[in-house]
Every structure is written in structure tokens, then in C-alpha cells.
C-alpha positions as CSV (number, residue, x, y, z in Angstrom):
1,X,-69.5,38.6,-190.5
2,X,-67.9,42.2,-189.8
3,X,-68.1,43.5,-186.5
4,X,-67.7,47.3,-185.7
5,X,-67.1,48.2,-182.1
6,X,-68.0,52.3,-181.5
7,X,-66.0,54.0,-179.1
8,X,-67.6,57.6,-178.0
9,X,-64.8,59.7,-176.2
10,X,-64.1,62.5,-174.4
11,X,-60.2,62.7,-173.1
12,X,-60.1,59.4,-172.7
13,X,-56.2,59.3,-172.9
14,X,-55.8,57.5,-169.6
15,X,-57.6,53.8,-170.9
16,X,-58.2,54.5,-174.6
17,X,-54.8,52.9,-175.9
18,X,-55.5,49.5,-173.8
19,X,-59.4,49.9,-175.3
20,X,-58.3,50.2,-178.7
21,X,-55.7,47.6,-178.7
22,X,-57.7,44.9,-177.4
23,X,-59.9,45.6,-180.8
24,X,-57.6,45.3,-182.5
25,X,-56.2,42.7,-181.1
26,X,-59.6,40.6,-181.6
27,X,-59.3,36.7,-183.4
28,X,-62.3,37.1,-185.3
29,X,-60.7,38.2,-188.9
30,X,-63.5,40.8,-189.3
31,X,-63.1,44.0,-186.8
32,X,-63.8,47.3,-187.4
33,X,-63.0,50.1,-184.8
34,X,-65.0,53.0,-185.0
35,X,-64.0,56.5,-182.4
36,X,-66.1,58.8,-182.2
37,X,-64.3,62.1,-180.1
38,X,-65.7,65.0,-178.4
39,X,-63.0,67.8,-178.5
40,X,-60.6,66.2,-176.6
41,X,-57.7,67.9,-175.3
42,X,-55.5,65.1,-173.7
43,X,-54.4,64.0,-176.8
44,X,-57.2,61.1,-177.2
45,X,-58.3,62.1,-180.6
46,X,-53.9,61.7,-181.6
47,X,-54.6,57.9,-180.1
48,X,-58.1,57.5,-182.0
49,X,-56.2,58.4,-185.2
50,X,-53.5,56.0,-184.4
51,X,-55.5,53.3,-183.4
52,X,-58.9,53.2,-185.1
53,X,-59.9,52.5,-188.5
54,X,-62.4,55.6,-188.4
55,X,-61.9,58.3,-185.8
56,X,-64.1,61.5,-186.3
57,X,-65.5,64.5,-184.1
58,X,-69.2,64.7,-183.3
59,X,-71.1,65.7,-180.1
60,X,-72.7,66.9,-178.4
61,X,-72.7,64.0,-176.2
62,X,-72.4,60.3,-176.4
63,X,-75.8,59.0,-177.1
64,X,-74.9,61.3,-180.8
65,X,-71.4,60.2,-180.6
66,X,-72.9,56.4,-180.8
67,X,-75.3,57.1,-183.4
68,X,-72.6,58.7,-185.3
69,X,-70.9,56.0,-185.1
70,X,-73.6,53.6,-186.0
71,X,-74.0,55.5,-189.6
72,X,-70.4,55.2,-190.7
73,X,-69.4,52.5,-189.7
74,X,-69.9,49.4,-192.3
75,X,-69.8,46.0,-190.0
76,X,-73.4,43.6,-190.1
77,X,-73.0,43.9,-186.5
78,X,-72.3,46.9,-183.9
79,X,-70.9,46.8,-180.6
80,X,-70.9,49.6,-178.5
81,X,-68.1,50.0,-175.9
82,X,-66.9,52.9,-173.5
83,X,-63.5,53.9,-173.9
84,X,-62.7,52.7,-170.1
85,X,-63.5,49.3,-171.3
86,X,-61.0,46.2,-172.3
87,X,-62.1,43.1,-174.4
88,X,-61.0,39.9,-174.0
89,X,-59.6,38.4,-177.2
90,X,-62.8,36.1,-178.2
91,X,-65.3,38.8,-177.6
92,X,-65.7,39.4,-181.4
93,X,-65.2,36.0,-182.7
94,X,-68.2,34.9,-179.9
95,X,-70.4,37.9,-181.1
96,X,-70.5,36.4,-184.7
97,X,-70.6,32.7,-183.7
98,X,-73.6,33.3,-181.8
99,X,-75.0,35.4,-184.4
100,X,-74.6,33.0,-187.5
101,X,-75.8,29.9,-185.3
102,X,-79.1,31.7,-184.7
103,X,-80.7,33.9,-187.0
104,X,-83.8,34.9,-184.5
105,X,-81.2,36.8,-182.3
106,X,-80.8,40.2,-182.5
107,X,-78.9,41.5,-179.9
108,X,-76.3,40.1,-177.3
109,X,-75.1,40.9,-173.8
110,X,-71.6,41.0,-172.9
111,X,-70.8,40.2,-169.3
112,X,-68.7,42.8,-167.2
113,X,-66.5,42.3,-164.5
114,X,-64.1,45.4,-163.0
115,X,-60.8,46.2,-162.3
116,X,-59.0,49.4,-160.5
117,X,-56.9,51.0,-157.9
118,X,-57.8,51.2,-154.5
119,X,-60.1,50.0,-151.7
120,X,-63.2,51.8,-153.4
121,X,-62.2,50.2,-156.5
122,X,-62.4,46.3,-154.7
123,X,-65.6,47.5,-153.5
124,X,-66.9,48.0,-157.2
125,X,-65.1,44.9,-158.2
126,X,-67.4,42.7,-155.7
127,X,-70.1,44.9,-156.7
128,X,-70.5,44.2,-160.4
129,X,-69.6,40.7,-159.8
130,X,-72.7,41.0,-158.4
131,X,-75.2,41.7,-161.2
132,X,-73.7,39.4,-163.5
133,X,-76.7,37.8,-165.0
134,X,-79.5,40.1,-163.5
135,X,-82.0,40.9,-166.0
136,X,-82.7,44.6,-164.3
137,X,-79.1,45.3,-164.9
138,X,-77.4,43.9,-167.7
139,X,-78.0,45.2,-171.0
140,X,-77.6,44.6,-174.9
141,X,-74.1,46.0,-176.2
142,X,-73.9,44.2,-179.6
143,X,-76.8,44.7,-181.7
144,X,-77.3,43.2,-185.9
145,X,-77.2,46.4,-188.2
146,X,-81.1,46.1,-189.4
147,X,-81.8,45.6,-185.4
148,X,-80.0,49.0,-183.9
149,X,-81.1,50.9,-186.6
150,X,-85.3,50.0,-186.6
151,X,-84.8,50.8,-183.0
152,X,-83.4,54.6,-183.9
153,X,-80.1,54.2,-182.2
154,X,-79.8,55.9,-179.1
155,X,-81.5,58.6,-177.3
156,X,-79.8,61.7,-178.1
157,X,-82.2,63.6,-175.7
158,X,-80.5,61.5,-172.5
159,X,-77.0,61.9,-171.5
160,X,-77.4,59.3,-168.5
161,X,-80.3,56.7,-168.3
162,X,-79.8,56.2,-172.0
163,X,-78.5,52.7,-171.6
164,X,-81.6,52.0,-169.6
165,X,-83.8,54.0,-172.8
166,X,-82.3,51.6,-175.1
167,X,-82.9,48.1,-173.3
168,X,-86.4,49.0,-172.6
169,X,-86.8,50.0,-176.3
170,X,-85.3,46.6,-177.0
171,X,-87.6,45.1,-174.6
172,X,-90.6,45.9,-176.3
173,X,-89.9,45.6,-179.8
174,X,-89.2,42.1,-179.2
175,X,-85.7,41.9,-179.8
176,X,-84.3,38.3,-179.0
177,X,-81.3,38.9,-176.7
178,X,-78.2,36.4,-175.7
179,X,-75.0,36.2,-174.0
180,X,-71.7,35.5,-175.2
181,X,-69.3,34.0,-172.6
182,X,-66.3,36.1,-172.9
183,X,-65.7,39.3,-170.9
184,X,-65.5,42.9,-170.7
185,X,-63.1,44.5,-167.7
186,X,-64.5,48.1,-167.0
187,X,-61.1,50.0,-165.8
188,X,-62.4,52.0,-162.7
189,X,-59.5,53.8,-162.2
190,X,-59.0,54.9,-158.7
191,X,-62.6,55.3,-157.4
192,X,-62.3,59.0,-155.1
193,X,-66.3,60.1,-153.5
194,X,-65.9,63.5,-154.4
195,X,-65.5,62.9,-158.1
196,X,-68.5,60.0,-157.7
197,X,-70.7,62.5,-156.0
198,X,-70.6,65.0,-158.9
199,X,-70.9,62.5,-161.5
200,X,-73.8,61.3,-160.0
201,X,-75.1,65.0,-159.7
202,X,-74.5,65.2,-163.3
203,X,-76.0,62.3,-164.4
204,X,-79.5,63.0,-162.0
205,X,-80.8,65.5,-163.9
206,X,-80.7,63.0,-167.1
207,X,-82.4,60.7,-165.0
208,X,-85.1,62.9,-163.9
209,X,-86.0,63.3,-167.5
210,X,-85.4,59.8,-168.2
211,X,-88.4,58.7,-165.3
212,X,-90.6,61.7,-166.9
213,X,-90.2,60.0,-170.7
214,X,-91.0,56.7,-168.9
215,X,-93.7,57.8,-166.3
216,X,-96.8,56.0,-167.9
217,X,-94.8,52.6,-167.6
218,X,-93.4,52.5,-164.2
219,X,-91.8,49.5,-165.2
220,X,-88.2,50.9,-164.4
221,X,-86.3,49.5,-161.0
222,X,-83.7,51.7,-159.8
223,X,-82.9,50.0,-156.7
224,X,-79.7,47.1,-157.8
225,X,-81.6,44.6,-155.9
226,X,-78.8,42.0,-156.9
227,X,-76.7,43.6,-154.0
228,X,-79.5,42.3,-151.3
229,X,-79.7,38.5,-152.8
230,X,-76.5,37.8,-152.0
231,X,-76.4,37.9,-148.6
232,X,-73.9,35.4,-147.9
233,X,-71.3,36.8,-150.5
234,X,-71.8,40.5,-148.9
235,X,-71.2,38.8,-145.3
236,X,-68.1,36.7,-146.9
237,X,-66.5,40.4,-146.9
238,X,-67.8,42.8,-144.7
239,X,-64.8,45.1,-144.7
240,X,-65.8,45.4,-148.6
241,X,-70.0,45.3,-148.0
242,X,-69.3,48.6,-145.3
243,X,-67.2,50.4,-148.1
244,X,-69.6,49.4,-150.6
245,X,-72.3,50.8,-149.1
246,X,-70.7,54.1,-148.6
247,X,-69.6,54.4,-151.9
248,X,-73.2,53.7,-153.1
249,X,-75.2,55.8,-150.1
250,X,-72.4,58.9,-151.9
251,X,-73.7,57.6,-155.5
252,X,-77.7,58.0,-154.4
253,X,-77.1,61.5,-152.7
254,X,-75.3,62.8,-155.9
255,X,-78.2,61.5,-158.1
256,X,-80.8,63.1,-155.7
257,X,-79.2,66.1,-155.7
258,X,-79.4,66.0,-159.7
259,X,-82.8,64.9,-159.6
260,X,-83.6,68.2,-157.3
261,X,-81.5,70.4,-159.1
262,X,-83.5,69.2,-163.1
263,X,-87.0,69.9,-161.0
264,X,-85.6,73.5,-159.7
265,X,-84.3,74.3,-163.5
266,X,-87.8,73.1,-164.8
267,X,-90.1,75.2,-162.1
268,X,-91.3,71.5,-161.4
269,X,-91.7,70.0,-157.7
């Protein structure tokens, strides 16, 4: 079974070697790495070529990048990763052991954990360890070819939210989803609020649009509820729980700012 893992980028310099080389440094025999770049200018499309087995430009953003890189690359399976991401060595060999013992699944999660510089970054650290196994968070990365591609592949009309677009898509086709064991580590850098906040500001006018496609279900949860059932492990390290909270009080301003300013582009209350 040959698995492709699709990398969208976008000067991605700073993690993309460490991305790449755990690919390739899978021990399933059967790995195909797949980057698809945005006009970088840091030199990540010179590591892409290094690096990857197929590395191309496409855009405009990622949700086409992925797709992209769903229609050339050749593996049965795809696996789509961010370029911040590193995999442990089994990921790959996992994906298609779970695959080949059960033909009825069609896509898999991989779990996440965090690593970075920083006191914000231990916050997010404690924070994702947090929604490891929540339902509301957690979503499908590796997906069989026939499976991704019945589905249409990603939303290229959502820039953020899309990853939300996708599992409910999933959801309701009836795609079978499992877990593999192995992990993912997200590198978060050094976290800084300024840089948060306008991501977030970004990202909420995506959102906006995302709750407008999805306004006749309602079914969508945007509060991470997983960070109020664990009381005891927030309590276990309240230094971390007050920073936590700050850095996601700045995370819910900058969305609600984006949210406002989609509405003011749109003439829409």
C-alpha cells in the first residue's frame, strides 16, 4: 500500500526540513511526499525540491494546494500534513496496517500532541493534550484514494474552517473513521499574542462564511469543551490554566473581530 503525504506551503523554511525528513524517514517501504508551494520566498520551494518526490506551485490557498496535491500524487492512500508538523517513524507503516486489516475504514485520525518555545507555547502543549480523543475536535487526516476523492477534496471556497468542512462532509457520507496510535508533534514555534490575534482576525472571516454554508445544520460546536472536563488537570497547573486562558480569550477576540469585519465587507449584520 503506497502512502502519499501532501504538504501545502507557504515559506515554510523554518519547520519544513524536519517535516519532510521525517517522511522520508518513514518504515513503511511505500512513502510518497507530495509539496505543494505557494510562492515562497524564504527559500521553502529550494527545500521542497530537495526533499520531496513532487514539489509544484499552485494556489491560491491551501484547501487548492491540497487538492492539488490529491490529483498528482499516485499513493492508495493520502495523508494530509501541515508543513509545521513532524511524524513519528510508524505513522505510515500504522496508516496502512490499519487500512489492509479492515477494508470498511476509510479514513483515519492521527493523534497530535505540541511542542514549542516559550511559556505560551507550554500552555498550547497542555492544551492539545487536552482534546486528544474528543470527537468535536479531532479530525480525519489520512483518507483511501476512492474515499477523499467521492468526497471532492477540500473546500477551496474556505481558507479556515475547512478542516471542520471536511470532517462534517465525512460525517455524513458515512465514512468509517479510526485511529492509529502513533503521533504527530505540531511545532508551535514561539507562540507571541500579537501574531495570534491577527491570525485569528484572518481566519474569522473564513469562519463567518463557513457558519453561513452550514446555517441549516447548526450542528457545529465552537466552544473546545474538552478544556472544561478536565478540571482537575487544569487545577494540576494553574500557572499554565491562567496563560491558557489568555492566550485563548486573545484567540476569540481575533476571530470576532474577523467575524465582524466578513459581515461589514458583505453589508450583512
Amino acid at each position: 500500500m503506497k502512502i502519499s503525504f501532501v504538504v501545502p506551503t507557504r515559506n515554510s523554511a523554518r519547520t519544513l526540513e524536519s517535516c519532510l525528513g521525517s517522511l522520508r524517514g518513514q518504515t513503511h517501504p511505500e512513502v510518497e511526499v507530495v509539496v505543494i508551494d505557494n510562492g515562497s520566498t524564504d527559500g521553502t520551494a529550494e527545500i521542497g525540491s530537495r526533499l520531496a518526490h513532487i514539489c509544484e506551485q499552485w494556489g491560491p490557498e491551501r484547501s487548492a494546494q491540497r487538492n492539488r496535491g490529491t490529483a498528482v500524487s499516485t499513493g492508495d492512500v493520502v495523508v494530509f500534513i501541515d508543513s509545521d508538523m513532524v511524524l513519528e517513524p510508524h505513522v505510515a507503516a500504522e496508516i496502512a496496517a490499519q487500512f489492509t486489516a479492515d477494508s470498511k475504514l476509510g479514513a483515519l485520525i492521527i493523534p497530535e500532541r505540541s511542542f514549542g518555545e516559550g511559556f505560551l507555547a507550554r500552555c498550547r502543549e497542555m492544551e492539545k493534550s487536552l482534546y486528544v480523543g474528543d470527537p468535536g475536535v479531532e479530525a480525519a487526516r489520512a483518507f483511501r484514494r476512492p474515499v477523499i476523492e467521492k468526497l471532492g477534496g477540500w473546500n477551496e471556497a474556505l481558507t479556515a474552517a475547512e478542516d471542520w468542512d471536511l470532517a462534517d462532509r465525512t460525517r455524513a457520507a458515512g465514512v468509517v473513521v479510526g485511529r492509529i496510535a502513533a503521533w504527530i508533534w505540531h511545532d508551535e514555534g514561539r507562540i507571541k499574542l500579537r501574531a495570534t490575534f491577527a491570525k485569528k482576525r484572518y481566519y474569522g472571516r473564513w469562519i463567518d462564511q463557513y457558519v453561513r454554508m452550514h446555517a441549516d445544520t447548526g450542528k457545529r460546536k465552537f466552544v473546545r469543551t474538552s478544556l472544561l472536563k478536565q478540571p482537575t488537570r487544569l487545577l494540576r497547573h494553574p500557572v499554565l490554566t491562567v496563560g491558557l486562558a489568555t492566550l485563548k480569550l486573545t484567540e476569540a477576540g481575533g476571530l470576532l473581530l474577523g467575524v465582524r469585519d466578513s459581515r461589514a465587507a458583505q453589508g450583512t449584520p
